[in-house]
VOBA-1610 file (N, C-alpha, C; in pm, whole numbers, padded with zeros to 5 digits, always signed):
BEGIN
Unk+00609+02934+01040Unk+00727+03003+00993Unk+00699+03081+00864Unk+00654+03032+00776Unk+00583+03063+00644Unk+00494+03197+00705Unk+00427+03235+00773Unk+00323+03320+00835Unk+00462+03458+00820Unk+00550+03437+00921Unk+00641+03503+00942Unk+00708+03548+00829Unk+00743+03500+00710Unk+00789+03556+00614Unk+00682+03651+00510Unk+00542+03646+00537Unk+00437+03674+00447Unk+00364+03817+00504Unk+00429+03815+00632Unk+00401+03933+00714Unk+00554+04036+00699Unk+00667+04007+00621Unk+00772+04094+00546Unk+00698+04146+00442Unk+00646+04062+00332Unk+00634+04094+00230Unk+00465+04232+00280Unk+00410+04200+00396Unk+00337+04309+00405Unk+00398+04425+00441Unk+00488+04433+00486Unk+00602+04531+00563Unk+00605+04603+00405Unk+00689+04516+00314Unk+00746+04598+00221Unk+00656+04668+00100Unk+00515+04575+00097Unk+00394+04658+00067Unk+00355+04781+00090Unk+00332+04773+00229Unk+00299+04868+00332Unk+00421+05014+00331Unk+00507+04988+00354Unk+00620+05065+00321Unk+00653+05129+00179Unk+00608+05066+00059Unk+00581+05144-00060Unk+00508+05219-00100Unk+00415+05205-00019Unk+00270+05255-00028Unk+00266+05378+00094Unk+00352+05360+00174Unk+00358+05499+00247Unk+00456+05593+00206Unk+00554+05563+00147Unk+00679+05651+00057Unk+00557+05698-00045Unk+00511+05652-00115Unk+00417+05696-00243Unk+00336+05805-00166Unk+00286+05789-00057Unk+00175+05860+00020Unk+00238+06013+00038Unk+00375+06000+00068Unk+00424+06112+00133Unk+00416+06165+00018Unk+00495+06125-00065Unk+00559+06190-00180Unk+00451+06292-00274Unk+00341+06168-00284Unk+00245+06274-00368Unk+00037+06275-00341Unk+00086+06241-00206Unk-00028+06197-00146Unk-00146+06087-00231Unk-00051+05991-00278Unk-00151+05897-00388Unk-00084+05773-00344Unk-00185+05645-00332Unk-00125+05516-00311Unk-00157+05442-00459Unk-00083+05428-00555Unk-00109+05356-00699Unk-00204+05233-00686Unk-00262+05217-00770Unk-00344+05104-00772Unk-00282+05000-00833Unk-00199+05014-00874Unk-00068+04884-00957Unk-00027+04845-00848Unk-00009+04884-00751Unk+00116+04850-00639Unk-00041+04849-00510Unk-00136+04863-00534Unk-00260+04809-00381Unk-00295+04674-00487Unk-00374+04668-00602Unk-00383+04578-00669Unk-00287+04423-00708Unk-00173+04494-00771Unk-00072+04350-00770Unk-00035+04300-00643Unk-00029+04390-00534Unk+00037+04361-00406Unk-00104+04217-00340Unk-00197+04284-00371Unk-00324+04222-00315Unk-00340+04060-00431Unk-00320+04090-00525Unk-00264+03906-00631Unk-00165+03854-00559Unk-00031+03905-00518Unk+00099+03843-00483Unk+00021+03747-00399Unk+00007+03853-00261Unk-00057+03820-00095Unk-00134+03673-00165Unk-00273+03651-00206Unk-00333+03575-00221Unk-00243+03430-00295Unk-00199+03500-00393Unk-00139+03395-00508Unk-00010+03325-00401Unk+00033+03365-00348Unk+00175+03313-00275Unk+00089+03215-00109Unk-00006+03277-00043Unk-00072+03230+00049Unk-00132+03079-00013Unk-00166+03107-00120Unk-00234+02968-00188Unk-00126+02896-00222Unk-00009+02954-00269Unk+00101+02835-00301Unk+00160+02789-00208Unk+00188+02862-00105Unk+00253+02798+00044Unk+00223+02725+00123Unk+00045+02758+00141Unk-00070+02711+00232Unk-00150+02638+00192Unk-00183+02676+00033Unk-00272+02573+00022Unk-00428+02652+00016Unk-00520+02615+00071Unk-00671+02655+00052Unk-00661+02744+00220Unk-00631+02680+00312Unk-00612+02739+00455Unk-00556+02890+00432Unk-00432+02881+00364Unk-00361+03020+00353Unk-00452+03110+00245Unk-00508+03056+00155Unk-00607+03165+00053Unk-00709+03175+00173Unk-00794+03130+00235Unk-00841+03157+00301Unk-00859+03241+00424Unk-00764+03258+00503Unk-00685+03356+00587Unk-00627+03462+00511Unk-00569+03470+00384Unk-00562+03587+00361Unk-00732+03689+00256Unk-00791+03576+00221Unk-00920+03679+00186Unk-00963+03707+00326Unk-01012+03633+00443Unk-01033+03700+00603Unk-01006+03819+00599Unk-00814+03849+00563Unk-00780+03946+00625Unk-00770+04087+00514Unk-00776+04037+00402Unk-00808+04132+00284Unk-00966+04222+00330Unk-01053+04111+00345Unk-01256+04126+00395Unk-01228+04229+00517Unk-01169+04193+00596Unk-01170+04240+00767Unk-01108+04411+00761Unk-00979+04409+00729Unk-00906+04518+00679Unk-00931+04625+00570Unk-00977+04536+00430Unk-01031+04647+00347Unk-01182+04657+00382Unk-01280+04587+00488Unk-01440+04602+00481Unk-01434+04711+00567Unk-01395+04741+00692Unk-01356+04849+00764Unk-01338+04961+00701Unk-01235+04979+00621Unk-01186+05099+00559Unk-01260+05125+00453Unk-01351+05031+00391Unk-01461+05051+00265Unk-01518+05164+00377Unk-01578+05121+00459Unk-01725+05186+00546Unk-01634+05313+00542Unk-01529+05347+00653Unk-01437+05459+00644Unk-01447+05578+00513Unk-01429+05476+00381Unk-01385+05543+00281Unk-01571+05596+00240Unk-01611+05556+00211Unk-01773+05569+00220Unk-01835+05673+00289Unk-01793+05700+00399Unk-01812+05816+00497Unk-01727+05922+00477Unk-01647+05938+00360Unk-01591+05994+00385Unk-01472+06087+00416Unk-01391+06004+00551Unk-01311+05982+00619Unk-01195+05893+00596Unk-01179+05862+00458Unk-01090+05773+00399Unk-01030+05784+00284Unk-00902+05794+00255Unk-00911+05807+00084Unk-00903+05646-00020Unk-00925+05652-00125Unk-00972+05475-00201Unk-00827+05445-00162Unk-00707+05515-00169Unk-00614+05442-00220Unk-00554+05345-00066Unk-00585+05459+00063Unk-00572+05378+00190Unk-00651+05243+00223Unk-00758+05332+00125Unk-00880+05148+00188Unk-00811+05000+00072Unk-00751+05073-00036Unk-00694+04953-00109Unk-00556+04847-00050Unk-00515+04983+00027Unk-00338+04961+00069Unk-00384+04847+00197Unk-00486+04936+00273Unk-00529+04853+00392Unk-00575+04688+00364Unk-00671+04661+00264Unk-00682+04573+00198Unk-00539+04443+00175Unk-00473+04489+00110Unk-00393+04453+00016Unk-00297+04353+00140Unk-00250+04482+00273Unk-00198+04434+00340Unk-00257+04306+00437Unk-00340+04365+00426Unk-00445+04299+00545Unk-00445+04078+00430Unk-00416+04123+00360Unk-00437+04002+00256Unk-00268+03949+00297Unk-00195+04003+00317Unk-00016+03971+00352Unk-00053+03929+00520Unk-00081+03980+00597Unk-00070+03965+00750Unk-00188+03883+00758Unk-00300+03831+00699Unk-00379+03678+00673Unk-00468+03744+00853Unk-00534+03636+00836Unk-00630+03639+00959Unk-00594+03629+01090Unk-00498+03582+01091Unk-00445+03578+01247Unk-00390+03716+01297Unk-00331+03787+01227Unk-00291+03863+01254Unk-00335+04062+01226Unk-00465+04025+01169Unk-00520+04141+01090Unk-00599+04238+01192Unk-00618+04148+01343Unk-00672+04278+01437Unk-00514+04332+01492Unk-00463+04275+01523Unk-00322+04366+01512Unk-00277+04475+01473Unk-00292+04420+01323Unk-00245+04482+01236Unk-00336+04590+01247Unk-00461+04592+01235Unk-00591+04712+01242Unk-00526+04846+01357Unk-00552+04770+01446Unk-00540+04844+01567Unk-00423+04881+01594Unk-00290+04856+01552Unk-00140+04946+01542Unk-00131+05057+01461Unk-00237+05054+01295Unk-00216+05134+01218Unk-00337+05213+01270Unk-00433+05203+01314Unk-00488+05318+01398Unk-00454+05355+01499Unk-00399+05297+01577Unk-00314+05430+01702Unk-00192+05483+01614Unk-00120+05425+01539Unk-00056+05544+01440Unk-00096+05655+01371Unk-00206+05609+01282Unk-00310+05694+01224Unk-00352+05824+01345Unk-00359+05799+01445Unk-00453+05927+01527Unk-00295+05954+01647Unk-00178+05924+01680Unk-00081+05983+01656Unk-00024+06070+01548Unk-00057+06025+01443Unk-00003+06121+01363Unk-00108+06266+01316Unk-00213+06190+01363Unk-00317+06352+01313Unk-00334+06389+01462Unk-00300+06390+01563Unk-00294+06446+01708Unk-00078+06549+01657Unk-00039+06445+01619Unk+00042+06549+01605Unk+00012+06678+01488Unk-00044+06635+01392Unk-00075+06756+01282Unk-00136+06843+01319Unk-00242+06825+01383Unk-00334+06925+01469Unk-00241+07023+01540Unk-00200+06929+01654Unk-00132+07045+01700Unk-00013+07077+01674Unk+00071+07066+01588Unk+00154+07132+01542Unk+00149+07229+01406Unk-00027+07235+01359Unk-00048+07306+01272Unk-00166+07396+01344Unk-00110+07420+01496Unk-00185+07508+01534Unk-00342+07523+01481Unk-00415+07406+01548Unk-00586+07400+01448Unk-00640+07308+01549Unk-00574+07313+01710Unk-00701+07200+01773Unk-00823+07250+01765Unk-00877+07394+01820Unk-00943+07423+01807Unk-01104+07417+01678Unk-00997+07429+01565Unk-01107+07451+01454Unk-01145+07259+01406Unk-01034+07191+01481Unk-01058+07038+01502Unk-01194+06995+01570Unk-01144+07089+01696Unk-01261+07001+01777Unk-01388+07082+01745Unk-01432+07192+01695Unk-01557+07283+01591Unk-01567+07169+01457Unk-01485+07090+01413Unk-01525+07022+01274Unk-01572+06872+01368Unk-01512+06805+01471Unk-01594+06690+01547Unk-01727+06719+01571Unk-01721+06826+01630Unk-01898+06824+01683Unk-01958+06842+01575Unk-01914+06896+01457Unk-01990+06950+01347Unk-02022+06848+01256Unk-01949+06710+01290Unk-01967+06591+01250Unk-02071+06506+01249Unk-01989+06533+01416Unk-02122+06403+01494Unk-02257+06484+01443Unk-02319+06622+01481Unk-02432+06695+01460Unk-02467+06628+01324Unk-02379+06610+01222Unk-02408+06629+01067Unk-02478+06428+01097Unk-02354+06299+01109Unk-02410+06202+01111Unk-02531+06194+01227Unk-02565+06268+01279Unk-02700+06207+01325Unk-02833+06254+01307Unk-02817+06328+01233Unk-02924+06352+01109Unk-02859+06316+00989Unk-02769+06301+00910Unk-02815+06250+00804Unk-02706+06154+00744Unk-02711+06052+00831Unk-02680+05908+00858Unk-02493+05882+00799Unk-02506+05825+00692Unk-02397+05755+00635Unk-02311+05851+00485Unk-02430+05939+00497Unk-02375+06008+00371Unk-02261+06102+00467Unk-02164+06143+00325Unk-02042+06232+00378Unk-02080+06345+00372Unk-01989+06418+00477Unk-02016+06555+00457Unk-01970+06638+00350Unk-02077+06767+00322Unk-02022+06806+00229Unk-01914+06906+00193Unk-01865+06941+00315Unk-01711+07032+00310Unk-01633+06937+00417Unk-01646+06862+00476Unk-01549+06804+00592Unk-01550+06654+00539Unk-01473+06656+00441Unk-01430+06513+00362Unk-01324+06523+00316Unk-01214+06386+00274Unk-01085+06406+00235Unk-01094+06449+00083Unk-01223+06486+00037Unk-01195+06474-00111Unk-01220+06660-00108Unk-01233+06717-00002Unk-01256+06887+00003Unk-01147+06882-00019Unk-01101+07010-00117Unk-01017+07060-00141Unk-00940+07154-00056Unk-00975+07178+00072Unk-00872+07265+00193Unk-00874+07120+00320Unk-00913+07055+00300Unk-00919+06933+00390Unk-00796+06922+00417Unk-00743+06894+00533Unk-00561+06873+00585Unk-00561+06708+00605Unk-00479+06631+00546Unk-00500+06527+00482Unk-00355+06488+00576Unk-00393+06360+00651Unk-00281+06257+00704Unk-00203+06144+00600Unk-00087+06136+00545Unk-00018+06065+00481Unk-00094+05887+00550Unk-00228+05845+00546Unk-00214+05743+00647Unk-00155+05612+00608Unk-00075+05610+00492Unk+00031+05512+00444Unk+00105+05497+00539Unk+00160+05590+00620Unk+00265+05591+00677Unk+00220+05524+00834Unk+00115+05545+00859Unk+00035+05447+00956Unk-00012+05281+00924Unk-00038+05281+00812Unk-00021+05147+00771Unk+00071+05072+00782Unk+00180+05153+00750Unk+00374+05070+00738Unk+00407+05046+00894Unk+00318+05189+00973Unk+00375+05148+01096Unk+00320+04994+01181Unk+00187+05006+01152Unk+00076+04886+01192Unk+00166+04743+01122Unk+00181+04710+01003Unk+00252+04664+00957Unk+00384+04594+01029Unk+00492+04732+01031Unk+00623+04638+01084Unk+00569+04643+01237Unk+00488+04680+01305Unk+00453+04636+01485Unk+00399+04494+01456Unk+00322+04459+01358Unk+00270+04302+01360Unk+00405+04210+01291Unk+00480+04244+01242Unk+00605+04214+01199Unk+00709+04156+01308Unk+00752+04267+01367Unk+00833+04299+01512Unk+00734+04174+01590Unk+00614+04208+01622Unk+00589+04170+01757Unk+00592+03993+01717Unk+00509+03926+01606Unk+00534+03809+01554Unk+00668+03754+01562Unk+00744+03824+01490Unk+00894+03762+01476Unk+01015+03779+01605Unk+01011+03858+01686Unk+01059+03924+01806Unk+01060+03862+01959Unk+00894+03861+01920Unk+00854+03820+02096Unk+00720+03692+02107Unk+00758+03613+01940Unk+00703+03456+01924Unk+00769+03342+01886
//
């Protein structure tokens, strides 16, 4: 039951952190940081060593993913923190869930940007131009097709997080 209330408080994480996203395309590090103390500090007071434990899992699992992501690239710090943070609220049981809702959100929402910003095309010219680039020269980012280029068209992916979020929320509390 305790699980179920700790997966709100990722909701409302997750959900601050995607309002922040829209607003000025920045996720604060006060609010990925304290959120990521609460998660732990409250898991240990509820749970005990089991619950700190399940939520570093899901902090490791959630933000180690999005490190590699952010590393390549393909990520901005403040998503790999948010991802983190949450991933530390929704604990281990629930953190491939959680993964895999906020990425089919994540690539819903840049399948809709694409094409509604009229650019599949110069999309699918920057994929191949990708893959070509990582397989010669491995792990490093590219050097114009990164979120930190300055014409780069950038997905709010807060707002994929919140969604990943309340689906592990919903589906936990709903239909368990």
């Amino acid at each position: 039951m305790v699980e179920k209330y700790l997966l709100i408080g990722g909701v409302l994480v997750a959900l601050v952190g995607a309002v922040n996203d829209v607003r000025s395309a920045r996720i604060p590090n006060r609010l990925t940081y304290s959120a990521l103390l609460a998660a732990l500090g409250l898991r240990t007071a509820l749970l005990g060593l089991s619950g700190l434990k399940s939520g570093a899992l899901g902090m490791l699992v959630a933000g180690g993913l999005f490190c590699l992501l952010f590393v390549l690239g393909a990520m901005g710090g403040g998503d790999m923190k948010l991802m983190a943070a949450v991933g530390a609220w929704v604990g281990s049981r629930q953190v491939v869930t959680f993964m895999l809702a906020a990425a089919l959100a994540g690539g819903v929402l840049a399948l809709g940007r694409i094409i509604f910003s009229n650019r599949v095309g110069q999309t699918l010219r920057n994929t191949v131009q990708l893959i070509c680039y990582r397989l010669t020269a491995g792990l490093r980012p590219h050097p114009e097709l990164n979120v930190q280029a300055s014409d780069s068209k950038r997905v709010p992916f807060g707002v994929a997080i919140a969604a990943g979020a309340l689906f592990c929320a919903g589906n936990a509390i709903w239909w368990r």
